[in-house]
N, C-alpha and C positions, 0 to 999 in steps of 0.2 A: 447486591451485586451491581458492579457498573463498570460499562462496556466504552476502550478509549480507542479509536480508530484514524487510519488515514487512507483514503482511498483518492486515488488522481480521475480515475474514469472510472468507478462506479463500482469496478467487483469486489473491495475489501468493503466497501459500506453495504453492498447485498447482500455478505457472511454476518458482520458486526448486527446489522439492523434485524434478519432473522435470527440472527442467535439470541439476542435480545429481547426477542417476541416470545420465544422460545423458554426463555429463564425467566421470564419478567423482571427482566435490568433495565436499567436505566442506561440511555446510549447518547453520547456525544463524538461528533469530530473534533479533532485535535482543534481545525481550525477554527470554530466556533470562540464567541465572549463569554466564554466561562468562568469563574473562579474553581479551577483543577482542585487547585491542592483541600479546598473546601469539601466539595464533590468525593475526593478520595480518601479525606478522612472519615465520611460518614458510613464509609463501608467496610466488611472485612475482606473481600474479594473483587478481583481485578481481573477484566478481561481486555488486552490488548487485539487489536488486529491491523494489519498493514501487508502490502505487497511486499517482495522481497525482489531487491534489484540487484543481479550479481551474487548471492546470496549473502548481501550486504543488508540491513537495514534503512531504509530511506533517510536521507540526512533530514530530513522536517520530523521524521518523528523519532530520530537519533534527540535532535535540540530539544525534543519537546520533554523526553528524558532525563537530559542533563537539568533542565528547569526544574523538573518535579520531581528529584530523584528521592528526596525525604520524605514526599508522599507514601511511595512504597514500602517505605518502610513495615516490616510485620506483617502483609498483605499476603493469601493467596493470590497467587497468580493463573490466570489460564492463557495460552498464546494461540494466536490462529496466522496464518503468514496464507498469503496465495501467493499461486506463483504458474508461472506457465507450462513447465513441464517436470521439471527436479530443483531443488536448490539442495539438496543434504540435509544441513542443521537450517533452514531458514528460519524456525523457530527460536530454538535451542540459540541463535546468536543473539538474542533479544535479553537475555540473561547476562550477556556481558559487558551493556550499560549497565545494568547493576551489580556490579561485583563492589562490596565491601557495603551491599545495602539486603538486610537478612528478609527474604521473602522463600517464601513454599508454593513451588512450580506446582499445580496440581493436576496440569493437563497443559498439551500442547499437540495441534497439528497440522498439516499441509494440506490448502484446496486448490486441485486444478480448476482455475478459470482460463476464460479464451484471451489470447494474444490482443493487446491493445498498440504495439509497436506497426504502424497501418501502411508502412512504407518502406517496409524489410522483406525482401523478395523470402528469405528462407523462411520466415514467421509469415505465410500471409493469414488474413482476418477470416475466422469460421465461420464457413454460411450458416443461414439460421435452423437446419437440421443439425450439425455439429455443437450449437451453440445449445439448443434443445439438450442435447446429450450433457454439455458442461455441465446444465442448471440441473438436470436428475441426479447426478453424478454428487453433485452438491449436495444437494438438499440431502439426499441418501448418509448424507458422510458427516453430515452440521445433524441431522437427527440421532444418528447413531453416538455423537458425541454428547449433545444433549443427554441423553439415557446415561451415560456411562458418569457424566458431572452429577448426576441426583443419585448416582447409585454409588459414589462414591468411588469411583472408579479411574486409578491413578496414568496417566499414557505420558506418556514425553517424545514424541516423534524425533525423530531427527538428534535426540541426545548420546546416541551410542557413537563408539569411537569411530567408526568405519567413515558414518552419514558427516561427522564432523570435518573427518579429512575429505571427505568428498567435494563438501562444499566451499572447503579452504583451496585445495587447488585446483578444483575445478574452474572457480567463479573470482571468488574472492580474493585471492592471492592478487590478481587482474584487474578488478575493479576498482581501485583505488583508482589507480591515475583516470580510467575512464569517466570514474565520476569527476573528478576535478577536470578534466577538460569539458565535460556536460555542462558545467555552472556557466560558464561562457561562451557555449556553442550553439545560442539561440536562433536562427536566420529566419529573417523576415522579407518576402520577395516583394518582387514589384506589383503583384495582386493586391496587397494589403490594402482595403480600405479606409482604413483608420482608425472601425467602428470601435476599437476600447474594449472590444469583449476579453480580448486576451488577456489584457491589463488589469480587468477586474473579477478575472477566474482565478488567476494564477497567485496557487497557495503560498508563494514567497516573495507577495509583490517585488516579483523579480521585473514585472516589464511596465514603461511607462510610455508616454507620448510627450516627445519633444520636440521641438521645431517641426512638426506634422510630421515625423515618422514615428517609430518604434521602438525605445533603448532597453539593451536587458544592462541589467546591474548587476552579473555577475554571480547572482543565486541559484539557479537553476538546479531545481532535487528531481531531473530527469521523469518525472510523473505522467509527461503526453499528454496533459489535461490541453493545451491549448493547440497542438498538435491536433487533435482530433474534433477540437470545437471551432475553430475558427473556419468562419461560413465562406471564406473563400479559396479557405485550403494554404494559407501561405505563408503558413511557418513550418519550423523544421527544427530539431534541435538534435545536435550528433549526427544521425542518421540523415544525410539533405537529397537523398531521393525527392522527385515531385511526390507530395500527397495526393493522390486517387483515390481513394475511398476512406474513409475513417471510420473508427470504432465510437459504438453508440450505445455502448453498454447493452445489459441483460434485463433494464428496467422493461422496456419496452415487451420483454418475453414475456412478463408477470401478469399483464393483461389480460 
């Protein structure tokens, strides 16, 4: 088994990387220098994981699809999506990069993680008793699935007609244009130090340093990674509230 993920702050690779302890699979980021299509031929089962944005699939790991679509070929699949509060099918739409590529779903499901949008008055960030609660909440729902994958035990969350509509007009129907104004909605204030951290986090070298500022180039797959990492607080993308505190992932709980 081998486990393919994309995580911007840290909660799909804390799903992907325990589940993968969990099944003794083999676990890569999308982003990593891999040879994929090698990797994925060596096995007969597939574990996807990624956040769900709008109940969209992330465009870095849409492309990363469209690249290795003939990998999948004949694969079991299993999906895992997190998501903040609902998304409907945010599984279930992972399926629809591969339409006309024969794979057997064999499991799919949705984990509530904590909010990484760190500058949205209506999403603010769970203090670390709430965040306590995500990570049991998890762990309880990634074991329980665990058991049900060895026990042969078939789920498809989010594939029934209802969750589908839900997540189409609820979210998706919407997100489109949101994400294409996100690609170019980068802002960089006048805190920026310089230091390049953004530039060399960010999973779409979307931002570079020019003439001693900041350029994005238009890629932006809305992820928050640099959002949340930059030590002086002074980027913004979409959302251009000041950032006051940032999300710092669940690694630090594991301790």
């Amino acid at each position: 088994m081998l486990t393919l993920y994309f995580s911007g702050t840290g909660n799909s690779k804390f799903i992907a990387e325990r589940f993968s302890a969990k099944m003794a699979a083999a676990c890569y980021s999308i982003e990593e220098e891999v040879d994929f299509k090698e990797k994925m031929g060596q096995v007969k089962t597939i574990a996807v994981c990624y956040p769900i944005y709008g109940s969209c699939v992330p465009r870095i790991m849409r492309e990363f699809v469209r690249k290795n679509r003939s990998a999948f070929e004949g694969k079991q699949l299993i999906i895992f999506s997190t998501q903040l509060l609902f998304s409907g099918d945010g599984a279930r739409v992972f399926t629809e990069l591969l339409e006309g590529v024969s794979v057997n779903v064999r499991y799919a499901e949705h984990f509530n993680m904590p909010n990484n949008i760190c500058n949205f008055f209506l999403f603010p960030l769970a203090n670390p008793n709430k965040m306590q609660r995500y990570l049991k909440k998890a762990e309880k729902k990634l074991s329980r699935s665990c058991q049900n994958i060895k026990n042969e035990v078939v789920k498809k969350r989010g594939f029934n007609f209802v969750s589908q509509h839900l997540g189409l007009w609820t979210q998706r129907a919407h997100f489109g244009a949101l994400e294409k104004k996100a690609q170019r909605d980068v802002r960089i204030s006048a805190e920026c130090n310089l230091c390049g951290k953004c530039v060399r986090i960010c999973p779409m070298k979307n931002l570079k340093i020019t003439d001693r500022r900041i350029v994005q180039l238009d890629q932006c797959t809305l992820c928050y990674r640099c959002v949340n990492q930059c030590p002086q607080k002074a980027i913004t993308v979409l959302v251009h509230t000041q950032v006051k505190k940032q999300y710092q992932g669940i690694v630090g709980l594991l301790k």
